[in-house]
N, CA and C atoms as an extended XYZ file, in Angstrom:
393
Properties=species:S:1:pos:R:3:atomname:S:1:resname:S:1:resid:I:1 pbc="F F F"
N        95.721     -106.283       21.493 N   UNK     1
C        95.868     -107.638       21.988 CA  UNK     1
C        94.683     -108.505       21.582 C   UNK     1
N        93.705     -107.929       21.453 N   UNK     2
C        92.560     -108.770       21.036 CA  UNK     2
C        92.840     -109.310       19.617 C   UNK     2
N        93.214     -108.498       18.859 N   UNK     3
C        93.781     -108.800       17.359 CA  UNK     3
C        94.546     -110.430       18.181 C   UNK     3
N        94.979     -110.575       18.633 N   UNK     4
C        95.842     -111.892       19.076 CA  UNK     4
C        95.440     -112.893       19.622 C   UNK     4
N        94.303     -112.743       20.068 N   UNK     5
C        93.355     -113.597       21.090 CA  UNK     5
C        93.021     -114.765       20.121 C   UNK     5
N        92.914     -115.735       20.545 N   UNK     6
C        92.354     -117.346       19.933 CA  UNK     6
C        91.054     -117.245       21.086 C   UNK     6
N        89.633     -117.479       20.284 N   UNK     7
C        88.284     -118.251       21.431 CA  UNK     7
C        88.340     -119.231       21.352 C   UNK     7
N        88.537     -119.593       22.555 N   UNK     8
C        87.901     -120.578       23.108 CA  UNK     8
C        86.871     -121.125       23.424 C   UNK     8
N        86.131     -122.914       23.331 N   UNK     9
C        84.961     -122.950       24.010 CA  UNK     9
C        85.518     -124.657       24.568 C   UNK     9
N        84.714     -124.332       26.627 N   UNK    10
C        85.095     -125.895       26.901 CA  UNK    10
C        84.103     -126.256       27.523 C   UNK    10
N        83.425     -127.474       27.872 N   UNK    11
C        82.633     -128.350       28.462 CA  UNK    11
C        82.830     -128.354       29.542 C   UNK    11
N        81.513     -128.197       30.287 N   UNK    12
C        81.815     -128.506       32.085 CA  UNK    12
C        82.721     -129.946       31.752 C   UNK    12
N        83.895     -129.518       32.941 N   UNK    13
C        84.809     -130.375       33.413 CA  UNK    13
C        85.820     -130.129       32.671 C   UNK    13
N        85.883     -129.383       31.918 N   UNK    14
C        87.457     -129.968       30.266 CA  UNK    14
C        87.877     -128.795       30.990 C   UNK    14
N        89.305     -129.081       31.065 N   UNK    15
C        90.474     -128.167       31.778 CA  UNK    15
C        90.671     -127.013       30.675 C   UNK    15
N        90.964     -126.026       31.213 N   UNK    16
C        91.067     -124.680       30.096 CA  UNK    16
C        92.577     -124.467       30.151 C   UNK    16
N        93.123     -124.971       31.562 N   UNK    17
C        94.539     -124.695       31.686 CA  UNK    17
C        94.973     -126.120       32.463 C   UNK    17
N        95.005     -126.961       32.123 N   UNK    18
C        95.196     -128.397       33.080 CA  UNK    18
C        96.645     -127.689       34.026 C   UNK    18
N        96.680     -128.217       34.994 N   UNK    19
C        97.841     -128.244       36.367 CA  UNK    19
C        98.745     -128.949       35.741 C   UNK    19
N       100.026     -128.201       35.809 N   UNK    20
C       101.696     -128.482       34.984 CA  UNK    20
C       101.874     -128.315       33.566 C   UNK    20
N       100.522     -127.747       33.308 N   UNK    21
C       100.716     -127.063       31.835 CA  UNK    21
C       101.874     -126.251       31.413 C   UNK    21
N       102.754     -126.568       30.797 N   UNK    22
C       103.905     -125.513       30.520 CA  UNK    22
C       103.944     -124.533       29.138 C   UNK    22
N       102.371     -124.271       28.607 N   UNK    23
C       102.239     -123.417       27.622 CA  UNK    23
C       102.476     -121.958       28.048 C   UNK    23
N       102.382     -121.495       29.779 N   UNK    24
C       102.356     -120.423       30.207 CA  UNK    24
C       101.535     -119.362       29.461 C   UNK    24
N       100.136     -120.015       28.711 N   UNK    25
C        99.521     -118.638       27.937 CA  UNK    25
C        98.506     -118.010       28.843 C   UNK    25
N        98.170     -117.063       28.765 N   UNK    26
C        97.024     -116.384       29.439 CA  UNK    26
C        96.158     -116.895       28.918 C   UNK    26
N        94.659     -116.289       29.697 N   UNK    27
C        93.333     -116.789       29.439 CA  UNK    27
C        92.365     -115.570       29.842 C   UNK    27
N        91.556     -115.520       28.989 N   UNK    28
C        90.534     -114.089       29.902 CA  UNK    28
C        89.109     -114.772       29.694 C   UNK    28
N        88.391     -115.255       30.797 N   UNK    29
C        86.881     -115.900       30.654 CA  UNK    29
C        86.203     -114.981       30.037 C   UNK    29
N        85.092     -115.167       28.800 N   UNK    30
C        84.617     -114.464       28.048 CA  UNK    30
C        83.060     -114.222       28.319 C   UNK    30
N        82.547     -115.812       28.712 N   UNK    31
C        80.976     -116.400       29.516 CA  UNK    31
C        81.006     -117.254       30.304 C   UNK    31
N        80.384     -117.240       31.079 N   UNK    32
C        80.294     -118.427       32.309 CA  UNK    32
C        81.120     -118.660       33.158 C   UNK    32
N        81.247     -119.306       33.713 N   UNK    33
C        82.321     -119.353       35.328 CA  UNK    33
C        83.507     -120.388       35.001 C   UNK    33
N        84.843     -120.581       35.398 N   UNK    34
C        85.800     -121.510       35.942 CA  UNK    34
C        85.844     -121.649       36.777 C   UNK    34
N        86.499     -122.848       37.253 N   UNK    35
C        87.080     -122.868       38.788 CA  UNK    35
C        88.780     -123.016       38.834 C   UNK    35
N        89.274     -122.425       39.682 N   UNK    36
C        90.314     -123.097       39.995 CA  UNK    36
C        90.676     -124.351       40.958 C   UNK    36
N        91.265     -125.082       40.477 N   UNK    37
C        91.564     -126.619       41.466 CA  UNK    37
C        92.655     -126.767       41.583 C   UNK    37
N        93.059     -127.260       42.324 N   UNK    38
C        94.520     -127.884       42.854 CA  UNK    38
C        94.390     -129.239       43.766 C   UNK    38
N        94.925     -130.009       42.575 N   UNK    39
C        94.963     -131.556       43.048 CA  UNK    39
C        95.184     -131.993       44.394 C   UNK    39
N        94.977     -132.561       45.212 N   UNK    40
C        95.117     -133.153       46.585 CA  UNK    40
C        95.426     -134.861       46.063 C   UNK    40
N        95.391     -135.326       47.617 N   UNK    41
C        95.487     -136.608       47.481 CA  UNK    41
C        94.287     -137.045       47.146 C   UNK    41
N        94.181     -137.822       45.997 N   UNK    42
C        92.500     -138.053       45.739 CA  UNK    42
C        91.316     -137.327       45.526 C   UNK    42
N        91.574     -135.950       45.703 N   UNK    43
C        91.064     -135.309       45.668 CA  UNK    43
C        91.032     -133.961       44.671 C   UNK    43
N        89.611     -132.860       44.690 N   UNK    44
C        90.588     -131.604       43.867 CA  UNK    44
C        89.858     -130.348       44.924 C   UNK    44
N        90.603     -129.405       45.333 N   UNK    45
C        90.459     -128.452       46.210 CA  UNK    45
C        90.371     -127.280       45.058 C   UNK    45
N        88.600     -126.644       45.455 N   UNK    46
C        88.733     -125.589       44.522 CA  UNK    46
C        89.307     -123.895       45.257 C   UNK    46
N        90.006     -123.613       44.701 N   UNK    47
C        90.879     -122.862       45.289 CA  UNK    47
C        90.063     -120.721       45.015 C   UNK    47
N        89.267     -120.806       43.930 N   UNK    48
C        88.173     -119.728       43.273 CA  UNK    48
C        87.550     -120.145       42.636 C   UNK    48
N        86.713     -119.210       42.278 N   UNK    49
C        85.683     -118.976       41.061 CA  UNK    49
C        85.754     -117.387       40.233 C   UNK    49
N        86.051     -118.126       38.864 N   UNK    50
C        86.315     -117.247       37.684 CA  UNK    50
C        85.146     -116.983       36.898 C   UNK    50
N        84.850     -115.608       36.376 N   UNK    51
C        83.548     -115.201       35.867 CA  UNK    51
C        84.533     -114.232       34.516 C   UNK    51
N        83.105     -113.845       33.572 N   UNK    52
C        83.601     -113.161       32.754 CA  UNK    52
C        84.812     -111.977       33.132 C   UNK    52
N        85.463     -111.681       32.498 N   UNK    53
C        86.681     -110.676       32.053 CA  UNK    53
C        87.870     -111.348       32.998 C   UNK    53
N        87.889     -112.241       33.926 N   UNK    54
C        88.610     -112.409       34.754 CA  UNK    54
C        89.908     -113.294       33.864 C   UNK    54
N        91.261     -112.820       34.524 N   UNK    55
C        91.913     -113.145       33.785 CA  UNK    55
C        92.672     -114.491       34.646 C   UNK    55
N        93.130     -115.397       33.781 N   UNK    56
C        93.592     -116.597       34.457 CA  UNK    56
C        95.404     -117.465       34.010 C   UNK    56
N        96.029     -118.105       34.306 N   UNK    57
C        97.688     -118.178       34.055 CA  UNK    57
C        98.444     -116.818       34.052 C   UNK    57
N        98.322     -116.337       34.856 N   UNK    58
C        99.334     -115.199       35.185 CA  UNK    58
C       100.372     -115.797       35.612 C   UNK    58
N       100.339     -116.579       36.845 N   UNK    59
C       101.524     -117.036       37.508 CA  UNK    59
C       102.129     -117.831       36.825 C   UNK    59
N       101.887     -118.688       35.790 N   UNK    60
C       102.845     -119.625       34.797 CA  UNK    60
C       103.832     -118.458       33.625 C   UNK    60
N       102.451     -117.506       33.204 N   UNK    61
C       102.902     -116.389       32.077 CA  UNK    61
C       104.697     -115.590       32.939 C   UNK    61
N       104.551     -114.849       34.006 N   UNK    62
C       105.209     -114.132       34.563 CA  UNK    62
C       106.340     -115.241       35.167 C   UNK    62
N       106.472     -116.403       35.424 N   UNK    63
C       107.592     -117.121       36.005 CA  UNK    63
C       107.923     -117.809       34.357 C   UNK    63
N       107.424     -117.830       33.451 N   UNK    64
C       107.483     -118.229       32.135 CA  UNK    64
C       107.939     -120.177       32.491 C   UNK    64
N       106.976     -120.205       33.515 N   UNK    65
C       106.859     -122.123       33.895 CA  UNK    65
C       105.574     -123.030       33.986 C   UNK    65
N       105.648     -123.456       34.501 N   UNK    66
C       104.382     -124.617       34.599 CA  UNK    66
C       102.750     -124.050       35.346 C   UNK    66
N       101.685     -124.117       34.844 N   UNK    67
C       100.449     -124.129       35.617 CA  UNK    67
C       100.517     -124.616       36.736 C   UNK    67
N       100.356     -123.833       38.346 N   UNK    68
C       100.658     -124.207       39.516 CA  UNK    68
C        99.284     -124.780       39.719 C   UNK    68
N        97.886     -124.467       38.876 N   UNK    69
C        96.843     -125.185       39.054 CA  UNK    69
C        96.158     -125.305       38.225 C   UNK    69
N        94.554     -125.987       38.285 N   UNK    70
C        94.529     -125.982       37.040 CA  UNK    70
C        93.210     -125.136       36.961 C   UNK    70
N        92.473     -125.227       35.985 N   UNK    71
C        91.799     -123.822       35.495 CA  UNK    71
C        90.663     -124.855       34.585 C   UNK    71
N        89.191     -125.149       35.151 N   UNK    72
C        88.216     -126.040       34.856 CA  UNK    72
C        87.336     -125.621       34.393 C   UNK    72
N        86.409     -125.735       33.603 N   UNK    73
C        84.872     -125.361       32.835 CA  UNK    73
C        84.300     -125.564       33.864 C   UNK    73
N        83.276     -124.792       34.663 N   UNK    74
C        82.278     -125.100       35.570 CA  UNK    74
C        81.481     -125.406       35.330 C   UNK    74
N        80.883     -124.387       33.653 N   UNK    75
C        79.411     -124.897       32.963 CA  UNK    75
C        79.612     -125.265       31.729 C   UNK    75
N        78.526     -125.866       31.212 N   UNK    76
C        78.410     -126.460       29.885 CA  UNK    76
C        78.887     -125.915       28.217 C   UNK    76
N        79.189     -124.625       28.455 N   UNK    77
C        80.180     -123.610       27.342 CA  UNK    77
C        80.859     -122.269       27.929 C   UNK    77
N        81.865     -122.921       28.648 N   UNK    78
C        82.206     -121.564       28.953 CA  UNK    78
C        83.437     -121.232       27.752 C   UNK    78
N        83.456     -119.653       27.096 N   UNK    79
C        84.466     -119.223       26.241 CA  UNK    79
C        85.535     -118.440       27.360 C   UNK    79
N        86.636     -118.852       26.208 N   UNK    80
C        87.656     -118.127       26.746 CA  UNK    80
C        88.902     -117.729       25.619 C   UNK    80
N        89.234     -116.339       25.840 N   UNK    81
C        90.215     -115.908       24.563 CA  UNK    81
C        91.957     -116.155       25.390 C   UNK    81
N        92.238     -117.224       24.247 N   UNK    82
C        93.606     -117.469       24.773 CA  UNK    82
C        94.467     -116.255       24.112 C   UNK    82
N        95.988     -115.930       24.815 N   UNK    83
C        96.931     -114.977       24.351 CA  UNK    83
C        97.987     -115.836       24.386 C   UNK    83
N        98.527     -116.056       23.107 N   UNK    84
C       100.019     -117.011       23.060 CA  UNK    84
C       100.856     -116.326       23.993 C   UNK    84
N       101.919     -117.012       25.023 N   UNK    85
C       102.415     -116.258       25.947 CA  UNK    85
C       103.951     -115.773       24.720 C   UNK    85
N       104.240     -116.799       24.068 N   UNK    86
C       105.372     -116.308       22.766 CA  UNK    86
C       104.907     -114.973       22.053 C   UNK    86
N       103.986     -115.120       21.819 N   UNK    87
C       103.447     -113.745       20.924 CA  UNK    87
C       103.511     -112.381       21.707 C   UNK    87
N       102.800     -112.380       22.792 N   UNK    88
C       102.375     -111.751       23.911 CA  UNK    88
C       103.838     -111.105       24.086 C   UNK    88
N       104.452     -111.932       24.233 N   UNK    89
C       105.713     -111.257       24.770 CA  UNK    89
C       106.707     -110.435       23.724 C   UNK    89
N       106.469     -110.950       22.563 N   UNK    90
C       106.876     -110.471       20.839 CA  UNK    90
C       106.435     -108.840       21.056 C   UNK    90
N       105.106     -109.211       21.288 N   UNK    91
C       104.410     -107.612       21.518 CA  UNK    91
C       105.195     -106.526       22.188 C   UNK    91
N       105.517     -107.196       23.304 N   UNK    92
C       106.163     -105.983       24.604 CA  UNK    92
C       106.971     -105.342       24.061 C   UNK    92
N       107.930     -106.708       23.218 N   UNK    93
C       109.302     -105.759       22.650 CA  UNK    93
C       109.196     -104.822       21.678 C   UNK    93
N       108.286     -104.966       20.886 N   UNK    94
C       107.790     -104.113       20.091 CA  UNK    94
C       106.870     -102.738       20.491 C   UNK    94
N       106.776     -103.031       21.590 N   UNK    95
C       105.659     -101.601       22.121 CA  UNK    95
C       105.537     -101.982       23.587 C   UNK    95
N       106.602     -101.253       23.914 N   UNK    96
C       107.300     -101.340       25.785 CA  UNK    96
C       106.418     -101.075       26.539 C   UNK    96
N       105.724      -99.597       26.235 N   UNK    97
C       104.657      -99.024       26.859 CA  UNK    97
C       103.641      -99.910       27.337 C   UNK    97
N       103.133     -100.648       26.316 N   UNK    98
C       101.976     -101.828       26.167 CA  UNK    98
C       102.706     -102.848       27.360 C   UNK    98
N       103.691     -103.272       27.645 N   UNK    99
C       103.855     -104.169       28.511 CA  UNK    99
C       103.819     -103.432       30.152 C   UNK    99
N       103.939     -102.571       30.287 N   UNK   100
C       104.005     -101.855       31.467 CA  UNK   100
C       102.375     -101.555       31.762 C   UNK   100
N       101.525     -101.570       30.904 N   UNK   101
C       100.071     -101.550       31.576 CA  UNK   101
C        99.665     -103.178       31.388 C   UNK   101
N       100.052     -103.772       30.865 N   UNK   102
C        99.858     -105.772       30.903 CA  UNK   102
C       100.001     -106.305       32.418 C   UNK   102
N       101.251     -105.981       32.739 N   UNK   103
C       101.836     -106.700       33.682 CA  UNK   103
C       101.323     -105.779       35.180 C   UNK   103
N       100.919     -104.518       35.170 N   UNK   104
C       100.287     -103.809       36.311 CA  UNK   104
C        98.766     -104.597       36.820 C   UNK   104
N        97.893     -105.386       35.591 N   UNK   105
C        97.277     -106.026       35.436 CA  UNK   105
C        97.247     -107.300       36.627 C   UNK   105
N        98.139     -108.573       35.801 N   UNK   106
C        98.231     -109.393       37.083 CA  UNK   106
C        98.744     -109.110       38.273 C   UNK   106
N        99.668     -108.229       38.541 N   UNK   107
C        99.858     -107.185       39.848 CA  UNK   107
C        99.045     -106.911       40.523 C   UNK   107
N        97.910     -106.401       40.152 N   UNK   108
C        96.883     -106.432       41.144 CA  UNK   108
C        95.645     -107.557       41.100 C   UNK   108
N        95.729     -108.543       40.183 N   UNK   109
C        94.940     -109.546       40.194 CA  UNK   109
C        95.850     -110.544       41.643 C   UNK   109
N        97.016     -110.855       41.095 N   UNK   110
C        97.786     -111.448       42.445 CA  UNK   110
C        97.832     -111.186       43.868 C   UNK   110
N        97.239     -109.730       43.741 N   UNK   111
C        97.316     -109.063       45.321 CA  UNK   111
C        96.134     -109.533       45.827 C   UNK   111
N        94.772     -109.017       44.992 N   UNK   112
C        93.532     -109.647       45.228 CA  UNK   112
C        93.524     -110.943       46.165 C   UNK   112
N        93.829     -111.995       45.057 N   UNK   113
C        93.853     -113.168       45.383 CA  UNK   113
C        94.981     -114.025       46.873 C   UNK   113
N        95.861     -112.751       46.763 N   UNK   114
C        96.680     -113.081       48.000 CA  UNK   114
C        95.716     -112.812       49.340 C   UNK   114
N        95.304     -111.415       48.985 N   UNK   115
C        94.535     -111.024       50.252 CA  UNK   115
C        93.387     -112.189       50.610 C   UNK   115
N        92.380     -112.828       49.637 N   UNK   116
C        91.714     -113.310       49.650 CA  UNK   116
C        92.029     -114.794       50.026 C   UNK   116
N        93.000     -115.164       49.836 N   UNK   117
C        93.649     -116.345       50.621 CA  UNK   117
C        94.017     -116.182       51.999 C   UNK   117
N        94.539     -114.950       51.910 N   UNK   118
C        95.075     -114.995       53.382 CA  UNK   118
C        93.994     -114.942       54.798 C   UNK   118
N        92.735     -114.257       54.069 N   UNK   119
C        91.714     -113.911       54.826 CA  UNK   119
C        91.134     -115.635       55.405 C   UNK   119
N        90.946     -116.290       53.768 N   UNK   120
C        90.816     -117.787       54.337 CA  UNK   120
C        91.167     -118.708       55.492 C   UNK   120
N        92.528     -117.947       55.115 N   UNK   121
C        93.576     -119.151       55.594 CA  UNK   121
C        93.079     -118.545       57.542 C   UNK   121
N        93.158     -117.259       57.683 N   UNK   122
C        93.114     -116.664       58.591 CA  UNK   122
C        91.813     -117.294       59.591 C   UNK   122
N        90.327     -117.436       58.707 N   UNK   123
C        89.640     -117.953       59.182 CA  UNK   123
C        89.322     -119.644       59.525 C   UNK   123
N        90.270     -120.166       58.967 N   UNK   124
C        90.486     -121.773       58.965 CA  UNK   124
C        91.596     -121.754       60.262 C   UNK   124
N        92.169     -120.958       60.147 N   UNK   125
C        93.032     -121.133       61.513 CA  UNK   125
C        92.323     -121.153       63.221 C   UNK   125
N        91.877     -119.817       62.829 N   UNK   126
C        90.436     -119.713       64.253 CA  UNK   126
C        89.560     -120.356       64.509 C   UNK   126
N        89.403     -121.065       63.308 N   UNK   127
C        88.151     -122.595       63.352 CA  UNK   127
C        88.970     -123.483       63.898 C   UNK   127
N        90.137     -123.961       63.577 N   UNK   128
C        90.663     -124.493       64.044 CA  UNK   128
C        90.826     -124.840       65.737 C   UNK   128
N        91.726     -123.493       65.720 N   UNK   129
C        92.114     -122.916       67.277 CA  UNK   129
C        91.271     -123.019       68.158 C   UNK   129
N        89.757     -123.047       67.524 N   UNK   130
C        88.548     -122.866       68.569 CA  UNK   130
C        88.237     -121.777       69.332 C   UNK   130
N        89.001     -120.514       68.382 N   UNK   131
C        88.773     -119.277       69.033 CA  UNK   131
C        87.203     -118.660       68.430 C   UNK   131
């Protein structure tokens, strides 16, 4: 897969994956940090923070639709190796095996991040509640 990879390099602030992107390609941070954001009213809510190897558009890649958020340069060069999600997927059919350890991948990146939301959400509630 690396044979396939395009580097990337973006400027604090330049979107790596802008929100409603419908390229659905993956991304794997190579140096330096992202953030994830998700637009508000007026606002942008950072939702993580992405560091080297971390992988990013899973959820557009696997629903084969739009960037549910978007995916930002935090610092002044961060790289990142894009994977055409067309190609990517060319691959699978060609070597099945290879897609069954890909996709176990964001499987547990998604769980992560579920748990890690939920824990949030869990503690914003009790702040709330005033418990």
């Amino acid at each position: 897969m690396q044979a396939k990879a395009t580097r990337r390099s973006y400027r604090r602030g330049e979107p790596i994956i802008p929100e409603g992107d419908g390229r659905n390609n993956r991304f794997i941070i190579r140096q330096c940090e992202a953030t994830v954001e998700l637009a508000g009213s007026g606002s942008r809510a950072i939702l993580a923070t992405l560091g080297p190897d971390d992988i990013c558009g899973e959820i557009a890649f696997l629903e084969k639709g739009k960037a549910t958020a978007a995916v930002v340069a935090k610092e002044e060069n961060v790289g990142a190796d894009e994977l055409n999600a067309t190609e990517l997927r060319e691959l699978f059919q060609t070597f099945p095996g290879l897609a069954s350890r890909f996709y176990q991948s964001p499987a547990t990146i998604l769980a992560e991040r579920l748990r890690a939301t939920s824990k949030g959400l869990g503690r914003e509630l009790i702040m709330r509640d005033g418990k």
